[in-house]
N, C-alpha and C positions, 0 to 999 in steps of 0.2 A: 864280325865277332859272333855273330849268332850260327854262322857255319860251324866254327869250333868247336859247337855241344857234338857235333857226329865224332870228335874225340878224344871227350870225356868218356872215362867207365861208367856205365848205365847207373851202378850202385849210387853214383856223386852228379846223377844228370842236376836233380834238385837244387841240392847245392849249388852248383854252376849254373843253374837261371836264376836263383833268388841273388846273386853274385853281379849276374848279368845285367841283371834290373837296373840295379842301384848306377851304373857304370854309363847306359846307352841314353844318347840324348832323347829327350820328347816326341822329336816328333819321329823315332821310330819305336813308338810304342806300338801303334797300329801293325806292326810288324812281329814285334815280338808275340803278341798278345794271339796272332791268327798263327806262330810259329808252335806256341804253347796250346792252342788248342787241337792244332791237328797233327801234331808230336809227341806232344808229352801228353795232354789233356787237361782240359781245363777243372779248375775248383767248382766243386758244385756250393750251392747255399747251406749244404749240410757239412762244409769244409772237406768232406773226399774228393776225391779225383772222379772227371768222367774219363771212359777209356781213349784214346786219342786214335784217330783216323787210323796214323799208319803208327805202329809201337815201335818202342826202340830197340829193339832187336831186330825190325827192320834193315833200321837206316845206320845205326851207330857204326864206328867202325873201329872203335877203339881197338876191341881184340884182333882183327885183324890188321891192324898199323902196327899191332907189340908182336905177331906173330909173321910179321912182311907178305903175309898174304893180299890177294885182290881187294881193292876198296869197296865193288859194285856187288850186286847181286842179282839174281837170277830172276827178281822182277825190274828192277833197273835194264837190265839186257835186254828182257822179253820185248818191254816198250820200244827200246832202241830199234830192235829189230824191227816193229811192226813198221815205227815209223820212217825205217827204210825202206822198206815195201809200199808203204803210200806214196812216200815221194817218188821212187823209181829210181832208175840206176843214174838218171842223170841228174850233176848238183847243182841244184836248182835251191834256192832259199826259201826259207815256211812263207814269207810275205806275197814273194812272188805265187808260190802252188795256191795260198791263198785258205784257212782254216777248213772248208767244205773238206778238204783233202782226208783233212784229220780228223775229220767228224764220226767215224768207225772207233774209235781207240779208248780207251777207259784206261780212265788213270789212277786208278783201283790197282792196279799189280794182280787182280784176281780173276781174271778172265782167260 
């Protein structure tokens, strides 16, 4: 269910986690709660929002699902690609290559 907010329109993210809240059992609060801080942002003690890791204009994909456009983005891709270049042309699974593989990659979208 918490997938679903990538499509919501950005204006109604809000709405659709305080929605969401009420709805997801306990023990996936721990999920939501690291979903809301590094997506949307978390509440500060002064009741504002801090800015969230990756914004929603990122990741949403609302407008492009109403306009049948690609779901990914061009940091989405960039990663994909590196992390075909780490693992190599042959398909080999992350467990087996083993994380040192992936130890170069930042998963920041900004590099």
């Amino acid at each position: 269910m918490i997938v679903s907010l990538a499509f919501v329109p950005q204006n109604d993210l809000l709405e659709a986690l305080d929605m969401l809240e009420n709805y997801l059992p306990l023990e996936l609060e721990p999920i939501l709660a690291y979903f809301t801080n590094t997506y949307i942002g978390r509440i500060r003690n002064n009741g504002t929002r801090a800015p969230p890791t990756f914004v929603p204009s990122s990741w949403n994909v609302y407008e492009r699902t109403i306009n049948n456009q690609d779901k990914t983005n061009n940091y989405c891709e960039a990663f994909h690609k590196k992390v075909q270049l780490q693992l190599g042309p042959e398909k080999r699974t992350y467990l087996k290559k083993g994380p040192s593989r992936l130890s170069g990659l930042r998963l920041s979208g900004r590099d």
